[in-house]
LUMSEBA-399989 format. One record per residue (C-alpha): residue in one letter; x, z, y. Coordinates in steps of 0.05 Angstrom, whole numbers. Layout:
<recs>
REC / r / u / w / v
REC / A / X / Z / Y
...
</recs>
This chain:
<recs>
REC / r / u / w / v
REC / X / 0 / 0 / 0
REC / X / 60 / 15 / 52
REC / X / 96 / -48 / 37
REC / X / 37 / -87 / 33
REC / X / 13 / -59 / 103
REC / X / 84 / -72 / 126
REC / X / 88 / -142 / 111
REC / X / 11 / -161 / 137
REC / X / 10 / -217 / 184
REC / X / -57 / -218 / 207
REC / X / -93 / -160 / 197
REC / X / -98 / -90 / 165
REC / X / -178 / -57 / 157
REC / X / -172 / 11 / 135
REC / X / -232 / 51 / 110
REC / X / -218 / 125 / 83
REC / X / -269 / 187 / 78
REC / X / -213 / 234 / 97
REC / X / -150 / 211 / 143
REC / X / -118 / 276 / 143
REC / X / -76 / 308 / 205
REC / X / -22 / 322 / 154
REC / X / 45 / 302 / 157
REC / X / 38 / 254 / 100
REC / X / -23 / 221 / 140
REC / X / 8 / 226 / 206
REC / X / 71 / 176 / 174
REC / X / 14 / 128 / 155
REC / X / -7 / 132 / 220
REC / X / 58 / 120 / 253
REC / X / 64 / 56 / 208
REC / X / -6 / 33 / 229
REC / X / 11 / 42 / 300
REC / X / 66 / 6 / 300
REC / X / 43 / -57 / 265
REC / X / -24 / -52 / 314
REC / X / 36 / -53 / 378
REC / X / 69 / -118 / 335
REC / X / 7 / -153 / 341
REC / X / -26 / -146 / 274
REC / X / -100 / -125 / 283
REC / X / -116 / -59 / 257
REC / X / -184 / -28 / 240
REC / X / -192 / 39 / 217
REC / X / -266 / 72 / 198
REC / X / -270 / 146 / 177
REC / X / -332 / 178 / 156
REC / X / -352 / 240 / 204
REC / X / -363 / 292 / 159
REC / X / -301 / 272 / 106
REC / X / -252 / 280 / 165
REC / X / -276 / 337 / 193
REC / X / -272 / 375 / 128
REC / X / -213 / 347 / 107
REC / X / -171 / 360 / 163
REC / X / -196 / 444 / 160
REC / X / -161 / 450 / 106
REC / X / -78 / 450 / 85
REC / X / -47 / 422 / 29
REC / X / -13 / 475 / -12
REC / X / 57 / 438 / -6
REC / X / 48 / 428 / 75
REC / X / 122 / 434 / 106
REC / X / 122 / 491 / 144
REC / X / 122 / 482 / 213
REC / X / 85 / 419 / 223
REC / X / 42 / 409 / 286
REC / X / -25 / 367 / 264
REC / X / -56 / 339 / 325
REC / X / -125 / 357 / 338
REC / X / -161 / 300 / 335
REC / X / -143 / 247 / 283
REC / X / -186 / 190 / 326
REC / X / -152 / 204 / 383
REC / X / -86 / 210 / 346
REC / X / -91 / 138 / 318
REC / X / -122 / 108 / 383
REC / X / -71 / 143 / 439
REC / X / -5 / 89 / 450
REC / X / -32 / 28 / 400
REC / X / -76 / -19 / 395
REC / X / -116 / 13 / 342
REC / X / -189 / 8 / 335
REC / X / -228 / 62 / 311
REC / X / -292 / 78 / 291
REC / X / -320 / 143 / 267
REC / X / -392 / 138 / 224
REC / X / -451 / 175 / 236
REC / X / -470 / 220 / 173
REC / X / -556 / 225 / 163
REC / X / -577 / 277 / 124
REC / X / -509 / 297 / 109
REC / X / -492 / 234 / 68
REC / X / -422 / 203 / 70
REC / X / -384 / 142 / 70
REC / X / -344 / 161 / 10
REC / X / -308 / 91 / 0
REC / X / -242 / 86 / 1
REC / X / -219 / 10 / 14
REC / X / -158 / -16 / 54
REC / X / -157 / -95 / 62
REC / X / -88 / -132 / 76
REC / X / -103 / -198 / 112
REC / X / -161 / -220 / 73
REC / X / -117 / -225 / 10
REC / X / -96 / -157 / -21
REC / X / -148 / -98 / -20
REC / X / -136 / -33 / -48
REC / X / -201 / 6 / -81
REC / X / -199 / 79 / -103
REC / X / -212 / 155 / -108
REC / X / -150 / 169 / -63
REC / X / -151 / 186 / 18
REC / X / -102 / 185 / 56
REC / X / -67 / 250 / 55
REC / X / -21 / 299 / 26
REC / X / -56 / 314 / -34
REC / X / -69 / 249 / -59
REC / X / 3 / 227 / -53
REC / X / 42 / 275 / -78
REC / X / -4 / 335 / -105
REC / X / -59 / 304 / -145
REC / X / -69 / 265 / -199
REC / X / -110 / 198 / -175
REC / X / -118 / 125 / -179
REC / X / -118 / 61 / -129
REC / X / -123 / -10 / -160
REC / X / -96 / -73 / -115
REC / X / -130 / -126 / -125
REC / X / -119 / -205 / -99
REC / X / -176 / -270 / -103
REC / X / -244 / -272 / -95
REC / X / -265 / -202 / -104
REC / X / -231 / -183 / -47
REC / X / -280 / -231 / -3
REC / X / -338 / -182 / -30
REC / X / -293 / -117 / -20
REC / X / -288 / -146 / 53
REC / X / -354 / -166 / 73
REC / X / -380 / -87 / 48
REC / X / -328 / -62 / 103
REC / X / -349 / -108 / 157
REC / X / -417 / -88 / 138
REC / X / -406 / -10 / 150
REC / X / -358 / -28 / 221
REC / X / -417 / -70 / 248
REC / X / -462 / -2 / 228
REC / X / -413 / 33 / 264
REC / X / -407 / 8 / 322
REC / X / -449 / 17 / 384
REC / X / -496 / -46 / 360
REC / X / -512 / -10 / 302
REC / X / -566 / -40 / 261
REC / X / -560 / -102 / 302
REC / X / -487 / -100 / 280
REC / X / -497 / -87 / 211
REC / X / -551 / -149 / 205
REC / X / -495 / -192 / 239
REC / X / -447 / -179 / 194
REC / X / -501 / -183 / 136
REC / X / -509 / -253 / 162
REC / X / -434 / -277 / 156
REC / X / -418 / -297 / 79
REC / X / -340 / -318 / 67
REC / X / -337 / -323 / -12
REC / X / -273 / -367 / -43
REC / X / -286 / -393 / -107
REC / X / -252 / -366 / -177
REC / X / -188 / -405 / -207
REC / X / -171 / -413 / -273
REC / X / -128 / -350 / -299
REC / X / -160 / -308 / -248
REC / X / -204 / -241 / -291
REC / X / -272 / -224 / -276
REC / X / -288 / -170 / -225
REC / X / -361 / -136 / -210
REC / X / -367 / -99 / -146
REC / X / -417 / -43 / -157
REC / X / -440 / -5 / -109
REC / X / -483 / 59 / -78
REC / X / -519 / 64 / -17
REC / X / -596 / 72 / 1
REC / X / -643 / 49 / -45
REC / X / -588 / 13 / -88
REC / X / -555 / 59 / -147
REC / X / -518 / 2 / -182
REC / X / -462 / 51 / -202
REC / X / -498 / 94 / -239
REC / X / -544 / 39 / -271
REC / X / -487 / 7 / -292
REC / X / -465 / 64 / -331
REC / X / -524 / 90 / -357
REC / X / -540 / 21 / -390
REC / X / -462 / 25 / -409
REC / X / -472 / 94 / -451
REC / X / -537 / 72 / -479
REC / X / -498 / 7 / -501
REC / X / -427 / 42 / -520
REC / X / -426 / 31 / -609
REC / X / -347 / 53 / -613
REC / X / -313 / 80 / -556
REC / X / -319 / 118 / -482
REC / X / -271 / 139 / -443
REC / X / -286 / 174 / -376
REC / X / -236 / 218 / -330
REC / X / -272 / 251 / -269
REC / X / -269 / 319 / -232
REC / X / -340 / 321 / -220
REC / X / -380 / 327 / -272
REC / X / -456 / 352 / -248
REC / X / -499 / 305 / -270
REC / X / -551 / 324 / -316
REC / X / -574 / 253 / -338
REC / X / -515 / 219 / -352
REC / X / -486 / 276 / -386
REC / X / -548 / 279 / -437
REC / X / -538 / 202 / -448
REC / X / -463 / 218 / -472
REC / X / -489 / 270 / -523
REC / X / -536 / 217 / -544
REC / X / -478 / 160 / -554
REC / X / -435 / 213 / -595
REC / X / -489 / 230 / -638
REC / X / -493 / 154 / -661
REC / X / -425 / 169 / -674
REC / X / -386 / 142 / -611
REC / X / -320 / 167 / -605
REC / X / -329 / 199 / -527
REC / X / -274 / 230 / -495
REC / X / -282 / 265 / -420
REC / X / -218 / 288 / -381
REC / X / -229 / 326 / -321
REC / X / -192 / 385 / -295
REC / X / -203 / 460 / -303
REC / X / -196 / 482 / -234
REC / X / -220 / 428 / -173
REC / X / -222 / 431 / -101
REC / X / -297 / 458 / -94
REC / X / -298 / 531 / -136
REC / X / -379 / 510 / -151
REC / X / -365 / 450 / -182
REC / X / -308 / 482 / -220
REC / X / -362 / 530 / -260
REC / X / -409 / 473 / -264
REC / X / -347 / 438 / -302
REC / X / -336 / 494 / -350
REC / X / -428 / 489 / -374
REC / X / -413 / 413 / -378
REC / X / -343 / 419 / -419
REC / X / -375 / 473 / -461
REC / X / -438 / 431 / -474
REC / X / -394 / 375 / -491
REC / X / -351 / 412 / -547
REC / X / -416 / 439 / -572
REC / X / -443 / 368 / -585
REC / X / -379 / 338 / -614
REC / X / -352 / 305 / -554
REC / X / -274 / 307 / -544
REC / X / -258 / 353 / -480
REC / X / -185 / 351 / -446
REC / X / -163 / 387 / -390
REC / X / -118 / 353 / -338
REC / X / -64 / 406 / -324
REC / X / -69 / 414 / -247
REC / X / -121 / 375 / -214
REC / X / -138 / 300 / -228
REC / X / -184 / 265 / -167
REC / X / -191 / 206 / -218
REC / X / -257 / 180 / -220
REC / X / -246 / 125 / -281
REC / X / -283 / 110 / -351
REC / X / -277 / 56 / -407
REC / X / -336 / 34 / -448
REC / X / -324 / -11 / -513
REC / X / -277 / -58 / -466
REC / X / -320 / -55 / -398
REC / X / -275 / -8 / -346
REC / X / -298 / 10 / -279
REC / X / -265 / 55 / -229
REC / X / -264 / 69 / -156
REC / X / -286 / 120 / -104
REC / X / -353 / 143 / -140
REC / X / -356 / 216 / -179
REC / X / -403 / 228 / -243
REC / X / -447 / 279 / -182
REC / X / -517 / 270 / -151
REC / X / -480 / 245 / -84
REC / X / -437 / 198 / -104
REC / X / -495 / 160 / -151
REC / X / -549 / 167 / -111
REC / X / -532 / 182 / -40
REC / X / -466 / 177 / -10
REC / X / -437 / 103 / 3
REC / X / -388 / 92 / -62
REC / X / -357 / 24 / -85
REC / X / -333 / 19 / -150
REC / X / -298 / -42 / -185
REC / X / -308 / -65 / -260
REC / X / -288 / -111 / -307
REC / X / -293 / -133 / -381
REC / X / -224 / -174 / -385
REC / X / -184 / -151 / -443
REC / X / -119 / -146 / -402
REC / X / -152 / -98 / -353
REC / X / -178 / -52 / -399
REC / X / -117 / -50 / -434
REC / X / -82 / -25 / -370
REC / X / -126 / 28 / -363
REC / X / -126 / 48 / -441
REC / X / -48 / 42 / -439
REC / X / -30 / 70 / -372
REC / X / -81 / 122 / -349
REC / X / -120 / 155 / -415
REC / X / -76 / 149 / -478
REC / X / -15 / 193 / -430
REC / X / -67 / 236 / -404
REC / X / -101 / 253 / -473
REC / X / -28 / 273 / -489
REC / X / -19 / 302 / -440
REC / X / -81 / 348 / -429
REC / X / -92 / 407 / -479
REC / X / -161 / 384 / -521
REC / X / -217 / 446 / -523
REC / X / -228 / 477 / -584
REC / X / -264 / 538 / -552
REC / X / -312 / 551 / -512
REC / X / -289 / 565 / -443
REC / X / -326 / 643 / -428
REC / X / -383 / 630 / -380
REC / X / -420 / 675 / -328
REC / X / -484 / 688 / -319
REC / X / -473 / 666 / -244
REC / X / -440 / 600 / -269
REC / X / -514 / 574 / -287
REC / X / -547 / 596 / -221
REC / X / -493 / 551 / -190
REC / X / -506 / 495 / -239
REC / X / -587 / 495 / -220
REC / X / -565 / 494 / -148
REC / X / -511 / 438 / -161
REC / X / -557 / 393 / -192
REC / X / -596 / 392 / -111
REC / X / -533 / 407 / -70
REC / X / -461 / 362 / -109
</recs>
């Protein structure tokens, strides 16, 4: 993503729930800056609520002694030619995608933001991708910077209106870009009807693992005698979620499914089903399929899936102790969970 952002030519569109005010996300920022000052046009969107939160809190590995500026808006805007815009959050909903475009030809999709954690602390995931695909990945941000902007609906049915789609070439694999947003839950439809369709294999690594629904379809699958395996950490960034975890891991192990958990935390939000993969910003929670803004990529080419078998869940199976207990529960731990199921 650096060297990609430091060779652009034209143009570098940058959308990220959380740009921190760490010193991590302050070098990015430095980068961007310059490039803006060289001429390359640089458009960065942040979601309200994402970089408010994210910037209240410090990364356990922080240097001591850095200074974060206050605002990270008026951070990126002050001495470039940066343009920013900062969305509006209804209800409380987010803009949870995570997308940075590299002159119309490179995009990078993902659970990471740009900060500390991410980079060096966490365990996570970004995919680059080139060809058509990344036409689609760029008309969805052009979409939410014309919602943005002072236009707003006027700006997002402008953008609507604009279609720039190049065609497929031979050798190229095929990519679905699935998405979340009002009234359209195409993530979590897609893998619903994946479970219900799964006969050998699933694969899923995620931190957040609340809902109800798809968790009763993968009990389902294994009792048909699908091999499912779930990575997701012990301890995550939200203490709620992380008791909500243990009900769903022991639940899991009860019914047969294949538990591991990620030493230290893993933000990667990832799953295989007999051959299909898709991955990107979206968690297995009520926001992220069936509020929040997500985008999520997928395939079913051989030599994709294969990466992700290869590279991401055969090391991390070995890598993560499998249950073979029950994790001890508290009566408080279920309270939560009924309250998670309205509130993550």
């Amino acid at each position: 993503l650096i060297d990609r952002v430091g060779a652009a030519r034209e143009s570098v569109k940058m959308q990220a729930y959380i740009f921190d005010n760490d010193d991590y996300a302050i070098r990015i920022g430095e980068r961007l800056k310059q490039r803006s000052n060289e001429g390359v046009e640089v458009k960065i969107l942040l979601d309200g609520i994402g970089t408010i939160s994210g910037t209240m809190s410090e990364a356990e590995s922080l240097p001591a002694g850095h200074m974060p500026p206050p605002s990270v808006r008026y951070y990126l805007e002050s001495d470039s030619r940066i343009k920013v815009r900062q969305k509006a959050n209804p209800w409380f909903t987010g803009d949870h995608v995570k997308a940075t475009l590299i002159d119309r030809q490179f995009a990078f999709v993902g659970g990471m933001n740009i900060g500390r954690e991410y980079r060096y602390d966490w365990h996570d995931l970004m995919m680059e991708l080139q060809g058509p695909v990344v036409d689609l990945i760029d008309r969805e941000f052009q979409l939410a910077w014309g919602h943005a902007g002072l236009l707003g609906d006027i700006g997002y049915v402008i953008a609507k209106a604009s279609k720039r789609h190049r065609r497929s070439t031979p050798g190229e694999y095929p990519m679905r870009v699935l998405l979340t947003e009002p009234g359209n839950y195409e993530i979590y439809q897609a893998q619903l009807h994946a479970i219900r369709r799964a006969q050998r294999y699933i694969y899923i690594q995620n931190a957040y693992f609340t809902d109800d629904s798809l968790l009763r379809e993968l009990v389902l699958a294994r009792r048909r005698g699908v091999d499912v395996r779930i990575v997701i950490p012990l301890e995550t960034d939200h203490g709620p979620v992380t008791r909500s975890n243990v009900l769903a891991a022991n639940l899991m192990l009860k019914h047969g499914i294949r538990v591991y958990l990620y030493p230290g935390f893993s933000h990667v939000k990832a799953a295989v089903y007999d051959g299909w993969v898709i991955a990107g910003s979206a968690n297995f929670d009520r926001w992220s399929l069936r509020l929040n803004r997500e985008l999520n990529v997928a395939s079913s080419a051989p030599e994709v899936t294969a990466q992700f078998v290869e590279r991401l869940f055969e090391p991390d199976f070995r890598l993560s102790p499998e249950l073979l207990e029950p994790i001890p529960e508290r009566w408080v731990d279920h309270l939560v969970e009924i309250i998670g199921d309205y509130v993550y």
